[in-house]
Structure formats: structure tokens, C-alpha cells
C-alpha positions in Angstrom: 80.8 37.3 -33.5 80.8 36.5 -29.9 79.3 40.0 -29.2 76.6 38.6 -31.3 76.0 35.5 -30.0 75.8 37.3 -26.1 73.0 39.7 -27.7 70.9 37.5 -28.8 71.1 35.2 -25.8 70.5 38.8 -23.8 67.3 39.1 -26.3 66.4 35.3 -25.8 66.5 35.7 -21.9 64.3 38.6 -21.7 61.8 37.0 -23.7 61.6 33.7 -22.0 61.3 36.6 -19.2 58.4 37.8 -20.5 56.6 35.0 -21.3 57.0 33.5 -17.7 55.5 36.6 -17.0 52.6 36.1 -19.3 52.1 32.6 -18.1 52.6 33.1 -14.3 49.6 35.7 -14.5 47.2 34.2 -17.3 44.1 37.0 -18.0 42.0 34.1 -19.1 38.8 35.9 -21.3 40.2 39.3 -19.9 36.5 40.1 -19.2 36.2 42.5 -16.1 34.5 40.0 -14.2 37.4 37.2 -14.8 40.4 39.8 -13.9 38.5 40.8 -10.3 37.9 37.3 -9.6 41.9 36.6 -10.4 42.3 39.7 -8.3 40.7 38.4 -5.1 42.7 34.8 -5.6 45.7 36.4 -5.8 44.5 38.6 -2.5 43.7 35.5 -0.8 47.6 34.0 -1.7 49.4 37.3 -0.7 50.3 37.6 -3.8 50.9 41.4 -4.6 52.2 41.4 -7.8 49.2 39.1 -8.7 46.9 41.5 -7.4 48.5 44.6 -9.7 48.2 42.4 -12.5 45.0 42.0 -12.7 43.9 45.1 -11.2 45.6 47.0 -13.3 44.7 45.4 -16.6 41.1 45.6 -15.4 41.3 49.1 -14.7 43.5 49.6 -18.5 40.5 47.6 -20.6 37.7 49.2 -18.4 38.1 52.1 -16.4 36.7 54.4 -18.9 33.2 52.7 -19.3 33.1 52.4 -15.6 33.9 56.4 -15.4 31.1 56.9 -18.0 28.4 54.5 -15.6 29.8 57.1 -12.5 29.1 59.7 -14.4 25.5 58.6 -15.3 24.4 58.2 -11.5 23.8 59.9 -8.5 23.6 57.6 -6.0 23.6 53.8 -5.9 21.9 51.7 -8.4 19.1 49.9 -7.1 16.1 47.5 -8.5 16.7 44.0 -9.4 20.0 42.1 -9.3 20.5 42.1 -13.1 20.1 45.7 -12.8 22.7 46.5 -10.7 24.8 43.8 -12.5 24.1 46.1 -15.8 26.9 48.3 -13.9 29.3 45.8 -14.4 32.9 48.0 -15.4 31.8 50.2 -13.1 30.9 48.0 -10.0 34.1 45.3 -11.1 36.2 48.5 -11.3 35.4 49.7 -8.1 36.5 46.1 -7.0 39.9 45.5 -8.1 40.6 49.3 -6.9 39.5 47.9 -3.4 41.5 44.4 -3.8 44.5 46.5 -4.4 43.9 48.5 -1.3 43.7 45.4 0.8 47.1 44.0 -0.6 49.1 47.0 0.0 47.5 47.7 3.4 48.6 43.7 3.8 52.0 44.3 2.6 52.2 46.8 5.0 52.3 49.7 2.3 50.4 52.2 4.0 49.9 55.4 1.7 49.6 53.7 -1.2 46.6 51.2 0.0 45.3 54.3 1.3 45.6 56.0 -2.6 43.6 52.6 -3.7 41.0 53.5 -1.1 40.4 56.7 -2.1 40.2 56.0 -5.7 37.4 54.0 -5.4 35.8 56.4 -2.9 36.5 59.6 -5.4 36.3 58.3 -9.0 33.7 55.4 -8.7 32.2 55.5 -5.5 28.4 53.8 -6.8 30.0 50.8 -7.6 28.8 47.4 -5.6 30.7 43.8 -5.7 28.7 40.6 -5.3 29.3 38.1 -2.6 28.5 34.6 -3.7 26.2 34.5 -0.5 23.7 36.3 -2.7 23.8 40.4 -2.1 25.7 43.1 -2.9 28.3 45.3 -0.6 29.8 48.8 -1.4 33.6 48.8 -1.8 33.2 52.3 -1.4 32.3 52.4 2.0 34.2 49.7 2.8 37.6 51.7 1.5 36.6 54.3 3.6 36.4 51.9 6.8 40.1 50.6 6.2 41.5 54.1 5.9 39.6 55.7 9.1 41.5 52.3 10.7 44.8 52.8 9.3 44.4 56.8 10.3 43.2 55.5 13.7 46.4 52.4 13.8 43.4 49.7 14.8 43.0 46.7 13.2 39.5 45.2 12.4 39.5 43.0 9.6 36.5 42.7 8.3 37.4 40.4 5.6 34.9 40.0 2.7 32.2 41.8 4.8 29.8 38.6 4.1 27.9 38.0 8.0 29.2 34.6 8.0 32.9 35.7 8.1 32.2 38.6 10.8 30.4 35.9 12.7 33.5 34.1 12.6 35.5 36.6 13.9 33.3 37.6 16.5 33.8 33.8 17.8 37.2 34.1 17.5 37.2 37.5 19.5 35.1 36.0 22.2 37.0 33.0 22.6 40.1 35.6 22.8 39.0 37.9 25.8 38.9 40.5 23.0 35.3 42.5 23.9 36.5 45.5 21.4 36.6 43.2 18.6 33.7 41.5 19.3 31.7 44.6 19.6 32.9 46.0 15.9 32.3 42.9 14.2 28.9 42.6 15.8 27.8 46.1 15.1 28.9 45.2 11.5 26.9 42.5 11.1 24.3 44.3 12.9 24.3 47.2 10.4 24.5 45.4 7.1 21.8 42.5 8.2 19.7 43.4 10.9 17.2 44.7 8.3 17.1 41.5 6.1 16.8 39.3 9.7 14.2 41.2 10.7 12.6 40.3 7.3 13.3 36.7 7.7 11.9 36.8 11.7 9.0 38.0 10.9 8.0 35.4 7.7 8.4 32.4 10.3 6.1 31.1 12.5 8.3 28.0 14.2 12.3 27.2 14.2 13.1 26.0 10.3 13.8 22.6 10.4 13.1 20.5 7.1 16.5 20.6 5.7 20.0 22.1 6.7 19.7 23.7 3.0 16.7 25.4 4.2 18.0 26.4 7.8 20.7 27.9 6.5 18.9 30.0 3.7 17.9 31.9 6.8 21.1 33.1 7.1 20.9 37.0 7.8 18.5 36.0 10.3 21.2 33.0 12.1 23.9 35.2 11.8 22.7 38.9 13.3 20.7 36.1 16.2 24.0 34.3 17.0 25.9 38.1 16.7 23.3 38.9 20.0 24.6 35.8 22.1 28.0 36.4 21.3 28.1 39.9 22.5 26.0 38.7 25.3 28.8 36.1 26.3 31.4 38.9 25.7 29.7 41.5 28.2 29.2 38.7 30.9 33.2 37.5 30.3 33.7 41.3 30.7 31.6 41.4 34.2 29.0 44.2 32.0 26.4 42.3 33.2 23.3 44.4 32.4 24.4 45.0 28.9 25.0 41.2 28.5 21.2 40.8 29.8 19.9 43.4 27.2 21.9 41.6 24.0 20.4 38.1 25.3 17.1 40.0 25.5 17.5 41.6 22.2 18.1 37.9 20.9 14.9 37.0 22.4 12.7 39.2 21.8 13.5 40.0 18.3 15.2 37.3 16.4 13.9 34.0 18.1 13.9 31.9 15.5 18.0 32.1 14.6 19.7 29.0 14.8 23.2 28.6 15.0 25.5 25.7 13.2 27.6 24.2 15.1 30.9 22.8 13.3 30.0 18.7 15.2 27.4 18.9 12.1 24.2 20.2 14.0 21.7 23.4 14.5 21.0 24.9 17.9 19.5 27.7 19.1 20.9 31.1 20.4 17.4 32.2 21.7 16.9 29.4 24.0 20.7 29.0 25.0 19.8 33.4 26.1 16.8 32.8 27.8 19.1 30.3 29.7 21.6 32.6 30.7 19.1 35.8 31.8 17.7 32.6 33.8 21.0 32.3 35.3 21.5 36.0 35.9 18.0 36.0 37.5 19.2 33.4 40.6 
């Protein structure tokens, strides 16, 4: 009898186990889209086990459609939004692959965030993730970016790859003598944006400057502008002085109009703060 009773409190324990389990990692609708977004929260908490969760059960409901919307291309989709969107196993596949990349490469775990990587490179490399901010960026190329630096043993986080965040960081690099950093968040922002500032330079005439909504739906243009005086600043702290004079130049010539926010609650403007400085160097 007593050999009874322990068994079924042995059973009764691992089932309050597994529902914890269950509850601690909820797959709401357990529609691709909801288990990436899970994914990225539980990236953002350090959360590892999190992360597998919902990676996993993504990849288990819907790596075969997104294998079949691979198969079906030859290079990335591209056309409207909703038409990339209609790659959605494939592109939230691609996702989770790369979230689980990022917490094992966070956690320290080396080969295996490097395995993640090359998944998504190798088995659905035309997939594309969504940033709120409103455009797509390619895990695939981004997977390949955190292997060549875990290969190389640097460490440039790019984060979410959105300009605003590699803006950030460029700041933060500046601020911390660190001209390296700034230079490979810069040419990041430079490479994924410049094309959409120029875009936005050349539809303006005068500074935006009805709304901070508007201002700052120019924000390819503010960011790659305010990229130029930051690397500017960085070359001068460095004593490159010429090459600070040709960023502040670049900035003037070619993205005028940027404005930059400043976290007191106002806008100024990178262009004008450069033409100061070459000024300065001119003296």
C-alpha cells in the first residue's frame, strides 16, 4: 500500500511538473507569428529555455511550409509588404532560427549558436523579419555577420539591426573612446539606409518641422545624417582629422536636412552643428 501511495504521488509530482511547464511558457494562438514574437521576449529576458520553447515549437508546427516557400524562390521576395508578408512560415521561421542563435551566442554557447546561424543561412536563407519601424531585414545575412564575429572573437552587437538602435550604439561608442565600434555601427547604418535617406533628402526642400511625428518619419534620413557627425566626432577625438572633415562634409553635402533628437525633448541639426566644426578646423 505504501508503495502505492509513493507512485502516485511520484505521478502527481511530475504532472504538476509539467503543467508548470505548460504555464510558464504559454503558446498563446500557436500561430508562427505569436511564437517569434514570444521568442524575441524571451531573448530580450535571457531567458534560454524560453527562447527553445518557442523556437522550437515554431519550427515543429511550421518548418515544412517554410521549406516548401524556400524551395519556391530564388532569391528574395520583393514587391509590396503584403507580398513579402505572404512568406510568413518561411520568413517567421528564418526568425526564431536567428533568436535562438542570439541566445546561445548570449549564453556563451558558441557552436551551437553558430549551428542556429547556419540553419537559417543553409535551409531558409530568403526569409525576412519585420521591424516595427516599418521595413524588413534578412536574418540570413545577419546570422552570417554573428558567425564571421564569433570566428573573428569581436564583438559588435548589432542588436535588432533597426538604424535607431545602431545609432544608439554609435553614441555610446563615441562617448567611450571606442572609434572601432563607432566605425562598424556607422557603416551598418550606412549600408542598410543610406539608400532610403537619400530618398528622403532629396523629397525635401527645407528642415521638417510641423510636428515631431513628422520629423521623425524621416527617420532613415536623421539617422544615416546623425551616423556622419558621429563618426566625424570619432575621427577628430581620434586626431584623424581629415577624415573627420570628409564625414562632416558628407553630412553636408548630402543629407542636410537630418535632424537629430535630443533626449531634453528637442530636434537639432547635425548639418549645421558640421559646418560648425569644418569652420573650426578651418581657423
Amino acid at each position: 500500500m505504501k508503495k502505492f501511495v509513493r507512485g502516485m504521488l511520484a505521478v502527481v509530482a511530475a504532472v504538476g511538473l509539467v503543467s508548470s511547464a505548460a504555464q510558464a511558457y504559454n503558446f498563446g494562438d500557436y500561430k508562427s507569428s505569436t511564437l517569434a514574437s514570444k521568442a524575441w521576449q524571451a531573448l530580450g529576458a535571457n531567458d534560454l529555455e524560453g527562447v527553445l520553447a518557442y523556437s522550437n515549437k515554431c519550427i515543429e508546427m511550421y518548418g515544412n511550409n517554410a521549406r516548401k516557400m524556400q524551395a519556391s524562390l530564388d532569391q528574395y521576395p520583393t514587391g509590396t509588404n503584403d507580398e513579402i508578408f505572404s512568406y510568413w512560415a518561411l520568413n517567421d521561421i528564418a526568425t526564431v532560427l536567428y533568436i535562438q542563435g542570439e541566445a546561445y551566442r548570449k549564453a556563451g554557447m558558441m557552436d551551437e549558436a553558430k549551428e542556429a546561424y547556419n540553419r537559417v543561412i543553409n535551409e531558409f536563407k530568403y526569409g525576412q523579419c519585420w521591424d516595427m519601424g516599418g521595413w524588413f531585414w534578412k536574418p540570413a545575412e545577419a546570422a552570417a555577420e554573428k558567425i564571421a564575429m564569433i570566428e573573428s572573437g569581436t564583438n559588435i552587437d548589432y542588436g535588432d539591426y533597426s538604424s535607431s538602435t545602431m545609432t544608439t550604439k554609435a553614441w555610446k561608442a563615441l562617448l567611450d573612446g571606442d572609434l572601432e565600434s563607432v566605425k562598424a555601427y556607422t557603416a551598418k547604418v550606412f549600408e542598410l539606409y543610406e539608400a532610403k535617406a537619400v530618398e528622403m533628402q532629396n523629397g525635401l526642400t527645407e528642415y521638417p518641422w510641423e510636428s515631431n511625428d513628422e520629423i521623425f518619419s524621416y527617420w532613415a534620413l536623421n539617422d544615416v545624417g546623425t551616423c556622419l557627425f558621429i563618426l566625424g566626432e570619432a575621427y577628430l577625438k581620434d586626431g584623424q582629422v581629415e577624415k573627420a572633415k570628409a564625414a562632416f562634409q558628407r553630412l553636408v553635402d548630402e543629407f542636410y536636412y537630418a535632424q537629430c533628437w535630443d533626449n531634453g525633448g528637442w530636434f537639432w541639426k547635425p548639418a549645421e552643428a558640421a559646418q560648425g566644426k569644418l569652420a573650426e578646423l578651418e581657423e
